[in-house]
DSSP file (Angstrom, degrees, kcal/mol; ACC not computed):
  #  RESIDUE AA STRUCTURE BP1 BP2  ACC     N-H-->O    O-->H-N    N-H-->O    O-->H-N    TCO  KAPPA ALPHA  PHI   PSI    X-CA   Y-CA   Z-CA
    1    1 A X              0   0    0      0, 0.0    77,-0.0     0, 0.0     2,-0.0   0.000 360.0 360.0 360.0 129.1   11.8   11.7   10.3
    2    2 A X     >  -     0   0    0      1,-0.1     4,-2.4     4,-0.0     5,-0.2  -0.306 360.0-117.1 -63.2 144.0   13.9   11.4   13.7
    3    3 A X  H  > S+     0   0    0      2,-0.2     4,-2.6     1,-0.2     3,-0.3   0.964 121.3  57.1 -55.6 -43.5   13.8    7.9   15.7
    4    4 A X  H  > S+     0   0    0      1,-0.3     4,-1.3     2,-0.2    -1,-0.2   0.921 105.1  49.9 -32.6 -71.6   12.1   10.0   18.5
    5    5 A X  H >> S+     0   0    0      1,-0.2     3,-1.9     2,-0.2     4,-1.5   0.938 110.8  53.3 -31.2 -64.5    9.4   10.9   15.9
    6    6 A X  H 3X S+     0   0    0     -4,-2.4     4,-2.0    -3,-0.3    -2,-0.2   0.945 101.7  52.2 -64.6 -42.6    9.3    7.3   15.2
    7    7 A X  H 3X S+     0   0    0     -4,-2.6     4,-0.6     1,-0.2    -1,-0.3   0.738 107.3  57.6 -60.4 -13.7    8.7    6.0   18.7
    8    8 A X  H << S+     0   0    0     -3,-1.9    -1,-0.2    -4,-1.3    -2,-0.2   0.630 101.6  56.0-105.3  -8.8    5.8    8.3   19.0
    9    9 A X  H  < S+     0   0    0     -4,-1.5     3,-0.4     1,-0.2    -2,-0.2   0.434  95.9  63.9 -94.1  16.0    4.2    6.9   16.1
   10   10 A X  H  < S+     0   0    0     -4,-2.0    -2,-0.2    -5,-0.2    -1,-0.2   0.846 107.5  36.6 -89.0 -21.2    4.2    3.9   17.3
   11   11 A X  S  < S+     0   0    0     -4,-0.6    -1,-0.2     2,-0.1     2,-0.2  -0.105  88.5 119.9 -93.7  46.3    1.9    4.6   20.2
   12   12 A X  S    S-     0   0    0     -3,-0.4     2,-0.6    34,-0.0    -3,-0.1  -0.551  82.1 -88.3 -86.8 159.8    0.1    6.7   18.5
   13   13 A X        -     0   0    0     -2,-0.2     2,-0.2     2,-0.0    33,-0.2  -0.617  52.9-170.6 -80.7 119.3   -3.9    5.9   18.0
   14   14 A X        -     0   0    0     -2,-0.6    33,-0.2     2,-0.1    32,-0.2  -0.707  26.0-132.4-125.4 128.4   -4.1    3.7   14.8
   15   15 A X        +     0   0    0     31,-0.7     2,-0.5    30,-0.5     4,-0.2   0.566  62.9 118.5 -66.8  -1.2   -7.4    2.4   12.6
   16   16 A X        +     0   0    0      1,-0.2    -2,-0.1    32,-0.1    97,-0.1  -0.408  12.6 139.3 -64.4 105.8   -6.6   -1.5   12.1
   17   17 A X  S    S-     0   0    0     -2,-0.5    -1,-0.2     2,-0.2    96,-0.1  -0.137  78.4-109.0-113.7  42.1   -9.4   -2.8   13.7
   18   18 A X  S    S+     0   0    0     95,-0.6     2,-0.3    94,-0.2    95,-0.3   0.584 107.7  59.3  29.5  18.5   -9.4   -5.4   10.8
   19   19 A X        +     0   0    0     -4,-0.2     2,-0.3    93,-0.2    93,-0.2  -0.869  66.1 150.5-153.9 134.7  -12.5   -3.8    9.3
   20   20 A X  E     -A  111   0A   0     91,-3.6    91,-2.9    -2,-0.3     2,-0.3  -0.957  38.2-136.7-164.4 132.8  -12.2    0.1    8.3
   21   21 A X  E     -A  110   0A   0     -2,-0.3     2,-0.4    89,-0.3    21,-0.3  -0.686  28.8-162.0 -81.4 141.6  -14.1    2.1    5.6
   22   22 A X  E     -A  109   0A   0     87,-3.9    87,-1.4    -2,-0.3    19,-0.2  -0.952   7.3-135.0-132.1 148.2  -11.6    4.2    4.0
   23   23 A X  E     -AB 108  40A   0     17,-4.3    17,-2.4    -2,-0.4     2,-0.6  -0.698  22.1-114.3 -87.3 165.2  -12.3    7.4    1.7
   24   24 A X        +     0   0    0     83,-1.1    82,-1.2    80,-0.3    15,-0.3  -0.774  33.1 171.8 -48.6  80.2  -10.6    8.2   -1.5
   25   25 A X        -     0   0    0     -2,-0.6     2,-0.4     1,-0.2    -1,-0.2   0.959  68.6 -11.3 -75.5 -79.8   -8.4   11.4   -1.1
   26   26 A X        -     0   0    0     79,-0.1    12,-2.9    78,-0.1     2,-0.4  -0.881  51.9-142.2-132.1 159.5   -6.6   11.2   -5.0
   27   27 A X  E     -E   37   0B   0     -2,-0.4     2,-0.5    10,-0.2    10,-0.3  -0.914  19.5-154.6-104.5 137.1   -6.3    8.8   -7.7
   28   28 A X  E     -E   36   0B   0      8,-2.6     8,-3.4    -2,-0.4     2,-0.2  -0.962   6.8-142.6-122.7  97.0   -2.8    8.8   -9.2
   29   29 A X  E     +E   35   0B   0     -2,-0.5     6,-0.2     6,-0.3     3,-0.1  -0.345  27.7 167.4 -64.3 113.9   -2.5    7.6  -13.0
   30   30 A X        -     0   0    0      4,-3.6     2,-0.3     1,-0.3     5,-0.2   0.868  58.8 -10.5-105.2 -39.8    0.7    5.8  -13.3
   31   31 A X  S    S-     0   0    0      3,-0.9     3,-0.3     0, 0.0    -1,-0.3  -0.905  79.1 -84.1-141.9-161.2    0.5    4.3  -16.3
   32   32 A X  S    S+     0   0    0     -2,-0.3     3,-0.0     1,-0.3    -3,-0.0   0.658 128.7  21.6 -52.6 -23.5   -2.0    3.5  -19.3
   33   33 A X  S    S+     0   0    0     55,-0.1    55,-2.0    53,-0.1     2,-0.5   0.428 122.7  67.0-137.7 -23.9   -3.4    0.4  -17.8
   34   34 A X        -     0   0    0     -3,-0.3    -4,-3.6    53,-0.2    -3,-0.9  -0.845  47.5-178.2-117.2 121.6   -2.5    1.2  -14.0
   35   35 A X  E     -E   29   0B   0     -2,-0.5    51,-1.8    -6,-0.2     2,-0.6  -0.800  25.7-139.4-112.1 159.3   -3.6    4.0  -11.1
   36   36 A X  E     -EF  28  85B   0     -8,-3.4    -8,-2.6    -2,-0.4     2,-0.4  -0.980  30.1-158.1-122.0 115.6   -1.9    4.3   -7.1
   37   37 A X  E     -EF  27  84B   0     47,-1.8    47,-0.8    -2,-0.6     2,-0.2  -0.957   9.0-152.2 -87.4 107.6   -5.8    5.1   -5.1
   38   38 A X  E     - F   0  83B   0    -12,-2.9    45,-0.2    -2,-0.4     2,-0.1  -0.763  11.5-162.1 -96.1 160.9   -4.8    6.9   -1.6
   39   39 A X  E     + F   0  82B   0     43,-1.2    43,-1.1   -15,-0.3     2,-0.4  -0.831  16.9 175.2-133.7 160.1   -7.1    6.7    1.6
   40   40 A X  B     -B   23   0A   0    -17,-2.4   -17,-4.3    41,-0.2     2,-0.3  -0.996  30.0-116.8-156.9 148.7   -7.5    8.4    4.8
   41   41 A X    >   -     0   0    0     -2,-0.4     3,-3.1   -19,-0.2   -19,-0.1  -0.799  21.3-111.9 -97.4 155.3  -10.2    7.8    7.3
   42   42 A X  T 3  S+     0   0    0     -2,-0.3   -20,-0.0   -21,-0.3    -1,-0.0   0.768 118.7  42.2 -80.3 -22.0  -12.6    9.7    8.4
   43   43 A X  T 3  S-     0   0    0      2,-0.0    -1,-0.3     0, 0.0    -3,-0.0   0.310 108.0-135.0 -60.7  -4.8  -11.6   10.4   11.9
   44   44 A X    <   +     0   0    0     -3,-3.1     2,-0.5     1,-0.2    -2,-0.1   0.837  41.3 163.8  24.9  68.0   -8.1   10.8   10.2
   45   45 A X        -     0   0    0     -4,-0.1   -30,-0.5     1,-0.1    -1,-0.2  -0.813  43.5 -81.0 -88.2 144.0   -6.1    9.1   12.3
   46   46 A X        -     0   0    0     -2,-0.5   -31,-0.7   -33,-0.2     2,-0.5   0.006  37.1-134.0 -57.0 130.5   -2.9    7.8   11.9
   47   47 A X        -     0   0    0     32,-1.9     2,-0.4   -33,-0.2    34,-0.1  -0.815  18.3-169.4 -99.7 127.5   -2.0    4.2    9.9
   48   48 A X        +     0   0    0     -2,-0.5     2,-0.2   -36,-0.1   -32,-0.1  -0.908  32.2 102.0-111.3  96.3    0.2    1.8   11.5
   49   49 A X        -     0   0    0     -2,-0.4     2,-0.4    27,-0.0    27,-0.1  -0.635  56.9 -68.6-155.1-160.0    1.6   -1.2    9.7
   50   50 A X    >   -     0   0    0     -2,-0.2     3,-3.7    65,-0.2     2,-0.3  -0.860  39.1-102.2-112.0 143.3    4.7   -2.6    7.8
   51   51 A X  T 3  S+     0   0    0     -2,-0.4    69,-0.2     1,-0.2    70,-0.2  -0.386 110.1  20.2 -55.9 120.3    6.3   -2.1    5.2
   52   52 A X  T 3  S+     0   0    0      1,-0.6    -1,-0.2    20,-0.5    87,-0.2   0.387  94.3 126.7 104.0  -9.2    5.5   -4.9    2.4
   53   53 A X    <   -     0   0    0     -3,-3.7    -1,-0.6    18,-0.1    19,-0.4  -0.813  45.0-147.5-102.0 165.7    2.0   -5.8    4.2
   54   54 A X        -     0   0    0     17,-0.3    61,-1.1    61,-0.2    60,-0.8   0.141   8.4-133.3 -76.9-164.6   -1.4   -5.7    2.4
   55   55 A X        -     0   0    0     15,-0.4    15,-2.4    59,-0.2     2,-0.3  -0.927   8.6-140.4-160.4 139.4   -4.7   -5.1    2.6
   56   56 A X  E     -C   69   0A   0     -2,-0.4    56,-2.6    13,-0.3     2,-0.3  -0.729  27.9-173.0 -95.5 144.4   -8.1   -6.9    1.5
   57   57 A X  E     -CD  68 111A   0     11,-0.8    11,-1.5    -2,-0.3    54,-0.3  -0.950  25.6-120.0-131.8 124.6  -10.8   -4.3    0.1
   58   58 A X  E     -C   67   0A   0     52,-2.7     2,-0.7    -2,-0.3    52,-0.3  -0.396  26.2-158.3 -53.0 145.7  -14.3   -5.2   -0.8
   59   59 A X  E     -C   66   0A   0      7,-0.9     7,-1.8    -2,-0.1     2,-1.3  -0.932   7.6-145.2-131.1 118.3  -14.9   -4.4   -4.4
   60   60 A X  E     +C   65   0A   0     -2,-0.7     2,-0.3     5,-0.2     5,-0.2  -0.655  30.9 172.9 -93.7  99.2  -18.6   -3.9   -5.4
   61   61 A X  E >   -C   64   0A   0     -2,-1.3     3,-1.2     3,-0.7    -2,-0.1  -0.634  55.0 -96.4-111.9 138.2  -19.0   -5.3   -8.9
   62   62 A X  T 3  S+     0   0    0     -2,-0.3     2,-0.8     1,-0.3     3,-0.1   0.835 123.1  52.0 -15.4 -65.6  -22.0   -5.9  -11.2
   63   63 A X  T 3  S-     0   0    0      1,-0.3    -1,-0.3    -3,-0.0    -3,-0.0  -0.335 124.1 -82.2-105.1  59.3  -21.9   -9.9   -9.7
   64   64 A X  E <  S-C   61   0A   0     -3,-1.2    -3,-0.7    -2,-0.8    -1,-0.3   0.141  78.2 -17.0 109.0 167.5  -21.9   -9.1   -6.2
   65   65 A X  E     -C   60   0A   0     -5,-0.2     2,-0.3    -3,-0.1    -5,-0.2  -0.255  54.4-152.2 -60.2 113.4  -19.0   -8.0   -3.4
   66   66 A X  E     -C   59   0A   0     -7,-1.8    -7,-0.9    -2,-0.1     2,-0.6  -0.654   4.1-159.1 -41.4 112.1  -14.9   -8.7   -4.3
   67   67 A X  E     +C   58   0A   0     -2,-0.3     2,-0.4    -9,-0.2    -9,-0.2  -0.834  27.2 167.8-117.7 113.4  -12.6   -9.2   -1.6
   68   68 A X  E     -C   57   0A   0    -11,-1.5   -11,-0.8    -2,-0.6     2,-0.5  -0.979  25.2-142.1 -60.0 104.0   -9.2   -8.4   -3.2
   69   69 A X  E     +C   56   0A   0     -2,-0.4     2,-0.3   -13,-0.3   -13,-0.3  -0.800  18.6 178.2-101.6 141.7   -6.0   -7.9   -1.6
   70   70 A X        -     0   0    0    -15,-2.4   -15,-0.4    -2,-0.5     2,-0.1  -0.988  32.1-109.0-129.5 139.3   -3.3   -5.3   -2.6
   71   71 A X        -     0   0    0     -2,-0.3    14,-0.5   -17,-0.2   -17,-0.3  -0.346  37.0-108.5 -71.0 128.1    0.1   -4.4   -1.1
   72   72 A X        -     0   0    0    -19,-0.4   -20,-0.5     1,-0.2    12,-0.2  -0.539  34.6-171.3 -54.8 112.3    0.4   -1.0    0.7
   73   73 A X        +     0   0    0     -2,-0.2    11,-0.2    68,-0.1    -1,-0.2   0.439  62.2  76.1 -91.9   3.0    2.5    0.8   -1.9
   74   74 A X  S    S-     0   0    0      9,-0.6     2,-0.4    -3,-0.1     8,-0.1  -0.238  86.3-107.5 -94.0-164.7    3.0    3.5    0.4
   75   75 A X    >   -     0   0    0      3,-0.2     3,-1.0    -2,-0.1    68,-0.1  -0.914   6.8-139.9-125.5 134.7    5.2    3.8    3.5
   76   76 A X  T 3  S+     0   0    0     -2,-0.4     3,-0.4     1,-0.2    -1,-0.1   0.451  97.9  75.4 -76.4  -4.3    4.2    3.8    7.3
   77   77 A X  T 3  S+     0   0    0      1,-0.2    -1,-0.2   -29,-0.0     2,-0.1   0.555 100.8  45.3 -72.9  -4.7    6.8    6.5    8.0
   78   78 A X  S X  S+     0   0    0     -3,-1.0     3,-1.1     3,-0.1     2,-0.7  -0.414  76.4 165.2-136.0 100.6    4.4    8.6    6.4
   79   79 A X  T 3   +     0   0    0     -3,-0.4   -32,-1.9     1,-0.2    -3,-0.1  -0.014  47.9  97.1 -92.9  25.0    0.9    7.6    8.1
   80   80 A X  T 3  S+     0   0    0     -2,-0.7     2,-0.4   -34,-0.2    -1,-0.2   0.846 102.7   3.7 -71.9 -37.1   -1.6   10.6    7.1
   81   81 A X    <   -     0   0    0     -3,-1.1     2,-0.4   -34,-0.1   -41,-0.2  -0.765  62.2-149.7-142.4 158.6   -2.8    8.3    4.1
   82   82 A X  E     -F   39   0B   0    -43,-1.1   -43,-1.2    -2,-0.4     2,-0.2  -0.877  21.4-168.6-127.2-178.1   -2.3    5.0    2.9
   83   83 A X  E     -F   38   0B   0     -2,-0.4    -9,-0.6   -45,-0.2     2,-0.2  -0.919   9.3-147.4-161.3 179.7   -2.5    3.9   -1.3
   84   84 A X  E     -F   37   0B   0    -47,-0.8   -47,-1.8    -2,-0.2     2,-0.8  -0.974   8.8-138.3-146.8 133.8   -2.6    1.0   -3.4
   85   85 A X  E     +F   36   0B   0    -14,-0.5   -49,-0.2   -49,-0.3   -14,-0.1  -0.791  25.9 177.2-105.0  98.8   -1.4    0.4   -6.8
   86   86 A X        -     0   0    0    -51,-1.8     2,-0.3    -2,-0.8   -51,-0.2  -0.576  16.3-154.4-100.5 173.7   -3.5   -1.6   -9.4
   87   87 A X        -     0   0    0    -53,-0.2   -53,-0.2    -2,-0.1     9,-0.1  -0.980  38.4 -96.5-141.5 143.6   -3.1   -2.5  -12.5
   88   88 A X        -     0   0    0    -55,-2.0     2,-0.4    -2,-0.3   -55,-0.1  -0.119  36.8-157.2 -57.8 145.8   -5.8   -3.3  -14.9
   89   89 A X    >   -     0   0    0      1,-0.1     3,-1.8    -3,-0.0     5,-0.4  -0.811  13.1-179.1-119.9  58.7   -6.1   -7.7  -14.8
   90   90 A X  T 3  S+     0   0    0     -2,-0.4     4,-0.1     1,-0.3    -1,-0.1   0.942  88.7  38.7 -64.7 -25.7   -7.8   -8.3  -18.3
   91   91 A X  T 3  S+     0   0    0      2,-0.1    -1,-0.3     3,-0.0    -2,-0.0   0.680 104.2 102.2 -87.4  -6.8   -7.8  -12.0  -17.6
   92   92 A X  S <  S-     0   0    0     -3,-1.8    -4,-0.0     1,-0.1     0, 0.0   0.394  93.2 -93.3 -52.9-163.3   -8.8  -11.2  -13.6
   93   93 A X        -     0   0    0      0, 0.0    -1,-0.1     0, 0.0    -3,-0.1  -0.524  67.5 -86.9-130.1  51.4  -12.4  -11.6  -12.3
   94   94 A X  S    S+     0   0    0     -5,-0.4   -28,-0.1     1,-0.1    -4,-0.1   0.812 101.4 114.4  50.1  45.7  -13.2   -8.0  -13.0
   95   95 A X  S  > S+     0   0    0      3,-0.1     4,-2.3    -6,-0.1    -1,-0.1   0.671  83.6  45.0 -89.1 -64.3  -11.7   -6.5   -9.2
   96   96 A X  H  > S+     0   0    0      2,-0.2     4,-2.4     1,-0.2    -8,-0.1   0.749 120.5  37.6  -9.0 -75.0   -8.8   -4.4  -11.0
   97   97 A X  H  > S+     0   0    0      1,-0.2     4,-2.5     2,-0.2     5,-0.4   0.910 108.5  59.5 -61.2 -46.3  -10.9   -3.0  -13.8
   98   98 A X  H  >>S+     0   0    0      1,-0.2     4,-3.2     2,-0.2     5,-0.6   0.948 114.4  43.0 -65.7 -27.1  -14.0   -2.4  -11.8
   99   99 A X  H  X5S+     0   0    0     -4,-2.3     4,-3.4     3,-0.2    -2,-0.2   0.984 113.3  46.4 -19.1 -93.8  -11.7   -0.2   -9.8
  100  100 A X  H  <5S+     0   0    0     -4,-2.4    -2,-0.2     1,-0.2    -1,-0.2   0.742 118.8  45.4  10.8 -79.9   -9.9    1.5  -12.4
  101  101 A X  H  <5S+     0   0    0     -4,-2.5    -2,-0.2     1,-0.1    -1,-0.2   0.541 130.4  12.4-110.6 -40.1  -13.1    2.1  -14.1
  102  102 A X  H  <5S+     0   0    0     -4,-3.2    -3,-0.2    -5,-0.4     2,-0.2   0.760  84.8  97.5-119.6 -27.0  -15.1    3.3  -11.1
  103  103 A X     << +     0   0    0     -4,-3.4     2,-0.3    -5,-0.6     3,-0.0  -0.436  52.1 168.5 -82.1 136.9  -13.4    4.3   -7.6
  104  104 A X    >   -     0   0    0     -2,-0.2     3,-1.6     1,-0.0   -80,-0.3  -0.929  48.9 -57.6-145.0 141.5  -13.1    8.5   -8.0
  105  105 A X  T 3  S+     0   0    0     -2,-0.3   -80,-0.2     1,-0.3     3,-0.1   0.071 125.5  21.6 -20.2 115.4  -12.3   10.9   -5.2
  106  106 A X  T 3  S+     0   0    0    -82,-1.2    -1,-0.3     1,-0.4     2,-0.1   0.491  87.5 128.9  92.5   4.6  -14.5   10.8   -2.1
  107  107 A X    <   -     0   0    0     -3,-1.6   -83,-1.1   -83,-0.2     2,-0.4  -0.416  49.6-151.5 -53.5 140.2  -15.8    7.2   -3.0
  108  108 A X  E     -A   23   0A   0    -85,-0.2     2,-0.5    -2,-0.1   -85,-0.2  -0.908  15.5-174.3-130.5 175.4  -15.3    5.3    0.1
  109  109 A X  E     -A   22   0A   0    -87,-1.4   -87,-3.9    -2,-0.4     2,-0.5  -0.998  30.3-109.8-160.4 147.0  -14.6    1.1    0.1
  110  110 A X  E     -A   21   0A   0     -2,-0.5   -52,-2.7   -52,-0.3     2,-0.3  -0.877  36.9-162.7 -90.6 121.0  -14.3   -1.5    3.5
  111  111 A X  E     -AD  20  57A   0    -91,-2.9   -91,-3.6    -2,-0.5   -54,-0.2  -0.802   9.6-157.0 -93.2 149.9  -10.7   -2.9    4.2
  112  112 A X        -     0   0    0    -56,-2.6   -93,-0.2    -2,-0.3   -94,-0.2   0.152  43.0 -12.5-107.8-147.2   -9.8   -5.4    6.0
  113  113 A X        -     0   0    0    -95,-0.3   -95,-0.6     1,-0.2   -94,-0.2   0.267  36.4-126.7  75.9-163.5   -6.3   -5.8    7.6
  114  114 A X        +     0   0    0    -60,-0.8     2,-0.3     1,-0.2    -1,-0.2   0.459  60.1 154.2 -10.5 143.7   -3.3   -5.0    7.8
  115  115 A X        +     0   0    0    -61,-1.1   -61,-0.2   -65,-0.1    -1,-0.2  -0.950  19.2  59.1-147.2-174.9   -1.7   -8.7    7.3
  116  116 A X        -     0   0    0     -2,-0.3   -66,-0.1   -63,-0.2   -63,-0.0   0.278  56.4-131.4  81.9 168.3    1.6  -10.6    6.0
  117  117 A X        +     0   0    0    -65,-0.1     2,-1.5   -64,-0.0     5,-0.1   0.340  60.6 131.3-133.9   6.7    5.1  -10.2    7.4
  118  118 A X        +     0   0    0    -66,-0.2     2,-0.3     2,-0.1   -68,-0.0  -0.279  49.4 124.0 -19.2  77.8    7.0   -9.6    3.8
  119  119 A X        -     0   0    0     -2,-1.5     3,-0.2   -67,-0.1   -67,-0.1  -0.968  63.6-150.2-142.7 151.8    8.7   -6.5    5.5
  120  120 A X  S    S+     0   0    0     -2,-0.3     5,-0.2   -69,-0.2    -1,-0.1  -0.082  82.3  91.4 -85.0  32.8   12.3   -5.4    6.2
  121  121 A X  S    S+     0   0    0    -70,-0.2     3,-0.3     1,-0.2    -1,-0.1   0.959  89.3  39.6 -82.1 -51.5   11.3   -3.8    9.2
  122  122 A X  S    S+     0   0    0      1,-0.3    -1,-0.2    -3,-0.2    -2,-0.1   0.388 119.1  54.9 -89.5  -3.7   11.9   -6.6   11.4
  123  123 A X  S    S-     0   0    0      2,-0.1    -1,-0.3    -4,-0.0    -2,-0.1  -0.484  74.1-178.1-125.0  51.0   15.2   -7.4    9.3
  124  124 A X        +     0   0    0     -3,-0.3     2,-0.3     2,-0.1    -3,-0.1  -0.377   4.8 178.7 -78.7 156.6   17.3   -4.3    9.2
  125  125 A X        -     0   0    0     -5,-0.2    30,-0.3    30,-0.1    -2,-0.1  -0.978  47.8-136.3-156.7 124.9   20.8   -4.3    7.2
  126  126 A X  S    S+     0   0    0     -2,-0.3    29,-0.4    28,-0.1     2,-0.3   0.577 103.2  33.0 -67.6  -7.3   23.5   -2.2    6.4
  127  127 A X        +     0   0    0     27,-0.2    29,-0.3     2,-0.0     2,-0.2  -0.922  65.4 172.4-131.8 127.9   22.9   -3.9    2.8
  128  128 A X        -     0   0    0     27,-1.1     2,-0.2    -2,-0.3    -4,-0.0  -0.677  17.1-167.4-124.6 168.8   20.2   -5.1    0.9
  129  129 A X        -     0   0    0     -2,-0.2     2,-0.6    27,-0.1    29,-0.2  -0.758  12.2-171.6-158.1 117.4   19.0   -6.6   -2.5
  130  130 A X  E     -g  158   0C   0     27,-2.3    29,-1.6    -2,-0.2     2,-0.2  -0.912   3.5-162.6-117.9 134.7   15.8   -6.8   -3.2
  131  131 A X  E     +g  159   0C   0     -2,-0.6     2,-0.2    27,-0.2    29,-0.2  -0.699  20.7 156.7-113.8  59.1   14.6   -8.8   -6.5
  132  132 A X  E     -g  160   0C   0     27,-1.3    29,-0.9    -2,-0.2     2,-0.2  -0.667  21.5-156.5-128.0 156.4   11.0   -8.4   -8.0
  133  133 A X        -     0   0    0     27,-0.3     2,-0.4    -2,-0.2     3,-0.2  -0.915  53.4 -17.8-123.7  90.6    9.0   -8.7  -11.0
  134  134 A X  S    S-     0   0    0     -2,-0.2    29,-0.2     1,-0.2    28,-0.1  -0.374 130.0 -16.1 127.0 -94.0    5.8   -7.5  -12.5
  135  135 A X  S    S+     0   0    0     -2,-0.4     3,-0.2    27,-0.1    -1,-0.2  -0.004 116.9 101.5-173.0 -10.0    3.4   -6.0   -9.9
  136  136 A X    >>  +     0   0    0     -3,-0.2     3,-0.6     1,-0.2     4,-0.6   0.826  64.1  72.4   1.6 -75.0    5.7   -7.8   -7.7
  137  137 A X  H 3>  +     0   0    0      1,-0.2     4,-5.0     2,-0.1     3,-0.3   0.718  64.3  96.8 -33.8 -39.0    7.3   -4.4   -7.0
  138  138 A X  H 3> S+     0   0    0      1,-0.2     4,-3.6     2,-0.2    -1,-0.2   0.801  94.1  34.5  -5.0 -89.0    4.3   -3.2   -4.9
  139  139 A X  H <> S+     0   0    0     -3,-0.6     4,-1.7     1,-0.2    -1,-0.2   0.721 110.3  62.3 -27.7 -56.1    6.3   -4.2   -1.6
  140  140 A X  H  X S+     0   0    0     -4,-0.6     4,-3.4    -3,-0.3     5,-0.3   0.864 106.3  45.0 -41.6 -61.8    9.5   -3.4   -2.8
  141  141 A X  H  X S+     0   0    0     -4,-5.0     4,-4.0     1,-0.2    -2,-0.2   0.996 113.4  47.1 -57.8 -50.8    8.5    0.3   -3.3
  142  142 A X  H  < S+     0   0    0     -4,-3.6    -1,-0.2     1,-0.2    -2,-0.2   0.901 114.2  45.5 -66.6 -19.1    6.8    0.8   -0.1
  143  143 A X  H  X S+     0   0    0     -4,-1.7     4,-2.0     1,-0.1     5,-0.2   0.868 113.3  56.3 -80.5 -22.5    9.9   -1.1    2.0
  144  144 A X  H  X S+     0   0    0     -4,-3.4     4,-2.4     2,-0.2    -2,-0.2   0.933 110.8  44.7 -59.6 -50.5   12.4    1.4   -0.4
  145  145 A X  H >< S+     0   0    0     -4,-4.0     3,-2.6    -5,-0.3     2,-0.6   0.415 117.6  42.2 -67.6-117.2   10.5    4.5    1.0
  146  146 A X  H 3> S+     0   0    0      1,-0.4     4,-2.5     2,-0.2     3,-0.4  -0.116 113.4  48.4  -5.5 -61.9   10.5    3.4    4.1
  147  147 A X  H 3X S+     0   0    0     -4,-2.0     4,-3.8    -2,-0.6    -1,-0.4   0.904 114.5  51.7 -12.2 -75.8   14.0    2.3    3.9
  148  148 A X  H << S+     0   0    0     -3,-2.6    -1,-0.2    -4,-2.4    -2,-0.2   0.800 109.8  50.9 -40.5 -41.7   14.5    5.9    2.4
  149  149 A X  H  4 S+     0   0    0     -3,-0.4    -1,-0.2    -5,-0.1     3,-0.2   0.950 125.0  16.7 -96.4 -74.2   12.8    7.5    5.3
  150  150 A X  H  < S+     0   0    0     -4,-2.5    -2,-0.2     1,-0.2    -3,-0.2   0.404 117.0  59.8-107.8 -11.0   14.5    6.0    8.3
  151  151 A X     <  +     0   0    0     -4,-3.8     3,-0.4    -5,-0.2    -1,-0.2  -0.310  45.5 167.4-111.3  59.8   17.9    4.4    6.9
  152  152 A X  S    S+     0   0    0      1,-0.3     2,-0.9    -3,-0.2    -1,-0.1   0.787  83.2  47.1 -62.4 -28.1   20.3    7.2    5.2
  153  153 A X  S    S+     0   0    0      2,-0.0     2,-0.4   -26,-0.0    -1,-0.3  -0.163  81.6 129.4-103.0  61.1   23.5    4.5    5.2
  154  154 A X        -     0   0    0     -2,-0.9     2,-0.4    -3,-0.4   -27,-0.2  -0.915  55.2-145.3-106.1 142.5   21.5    1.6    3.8
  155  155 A X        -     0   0    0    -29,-0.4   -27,-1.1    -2,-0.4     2,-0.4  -0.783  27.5-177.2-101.5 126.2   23.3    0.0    0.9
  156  156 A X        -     0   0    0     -2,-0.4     2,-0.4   -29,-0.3   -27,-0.1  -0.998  14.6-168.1-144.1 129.5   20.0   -1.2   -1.7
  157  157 A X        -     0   0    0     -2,-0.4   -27,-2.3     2,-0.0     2,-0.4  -0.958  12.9-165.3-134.4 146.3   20.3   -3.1   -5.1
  158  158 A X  E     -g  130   0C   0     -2,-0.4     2,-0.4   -29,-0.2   -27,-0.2  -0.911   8.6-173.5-145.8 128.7   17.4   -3.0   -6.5
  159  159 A X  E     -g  131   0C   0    -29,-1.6   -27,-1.3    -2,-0.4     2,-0.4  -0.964   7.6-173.4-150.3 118.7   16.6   -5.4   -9.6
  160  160 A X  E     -g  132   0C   0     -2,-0.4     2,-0.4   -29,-0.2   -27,-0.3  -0.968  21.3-161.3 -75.9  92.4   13.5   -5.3  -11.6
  161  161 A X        +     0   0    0    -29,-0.9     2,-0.1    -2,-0.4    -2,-0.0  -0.745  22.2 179.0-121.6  95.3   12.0   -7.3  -14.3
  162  162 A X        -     0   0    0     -2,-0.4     2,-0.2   -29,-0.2   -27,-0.1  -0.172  25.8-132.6  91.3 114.9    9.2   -5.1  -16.3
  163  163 A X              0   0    0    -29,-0.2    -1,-0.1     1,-0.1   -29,-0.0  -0.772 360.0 360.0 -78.5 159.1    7.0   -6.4  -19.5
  164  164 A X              0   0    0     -2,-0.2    -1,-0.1     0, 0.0    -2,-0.0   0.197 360.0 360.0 -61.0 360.0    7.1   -3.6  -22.2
C-alpha cells in the first residue's frame, strides 16, 4: 500500500465508537488449543487503530457476561476486517474456552475499544528488535504486518520464546 493510500485511510469513516457489535466472518485454527476469529461490521466500514492495540469483547458464558480483552492480531494497513487470537486458558475463568468452544461464523459479540499505545507506529526506525513471549506475540505480529506493509527497508529482529 502507497503512503497516499495510507493518508486516505486515515480520514476515512471508521467504527470505534467504543461500543460496536462485530460479526464473525472466519475462524482460523492455528493450533490444537488456539483459533485467530476475524470480524467485520455490518455496515462494513473501515477499522482504524494501531498496531499492538486491543480490544475488550463481551463474552456470554453460562455465569453471566465476560469482558475480556485481546490484542488485534491483525494489521490496520489492511482495515476490511479485524481478528483476534486466543488460546484456550485452562486455569482462566472460562472467556478463552467459551469462545473456542462456541463463537462460529456469523455469530456476532460487543467490543469495546480500540485502547493502549504498545505500537511502533508512533516510533518508526530503520531498525528494530522486538522481544516476546507466550501469547505475548499477539502485538508483535500485528506491528510486523504492519511493519511489513508500509516499511520495505526496516531492519526487524525478532526473538521468541514458545512452550512446546
Amino acid at each position: 500500500m502507497r503512503s497516499s493510500d495510507l493518508a486516505k485511510l486515515k480520514d476515512a469513516p471508521f467504527y470505534w465508537n467504543d461500543e460496536q457489535r462485530l460479526e464473525c466472518v472466519m475462524v482460523m485454527p492455528e493450533t490444537k488449543n488456539a483459533k485467530t476469529f476475524f470480524f467485520k461490521v455490518d455496515d462494513e466500514q473501515l477499522f482504524n487503530y494501531e498496531p499492538g492495540q486491543f480490544i475488550t469483547i463481551e463474552i456470554p458464558t453460562e455465569k453471566g457476561i465476560l469482558h475480556r480483552s485481546y490484542t488485534l492480531s491483525t494489521t490496520p494497513s489492511r482495515p476490511l476486517s479485524i481478528g483476534i487470537t486466543v488460546k484456550r486458558q485452562e486455569d482462566g475463568q472460562g472467556g478463552s474456552a467459551w469462545l473456542l468452544d462456541n463463537l462460529k461464523l456469523g455469530d456476532s459479540i460487543k467490543a469495546y475499544g480500540p485502547y493502549g499505545i504498545f505500537s511502533c507506529r508512533n516510533h518508526m526506525a530503520k531498525k528494530y528488535l522486538f522481544i516476546s513471549a507466550g501469547y505475548g506475540i499477539t502485538p508483535m505480529i500485528s506491528m510486523l504486518r504492519w511493519l511489513y506493509d508500509f516499511s520495505m527497508h526496516t531492519d526487524i529482529n525478532f526473538i521468541h520464546s514458545a512452550a512446546r
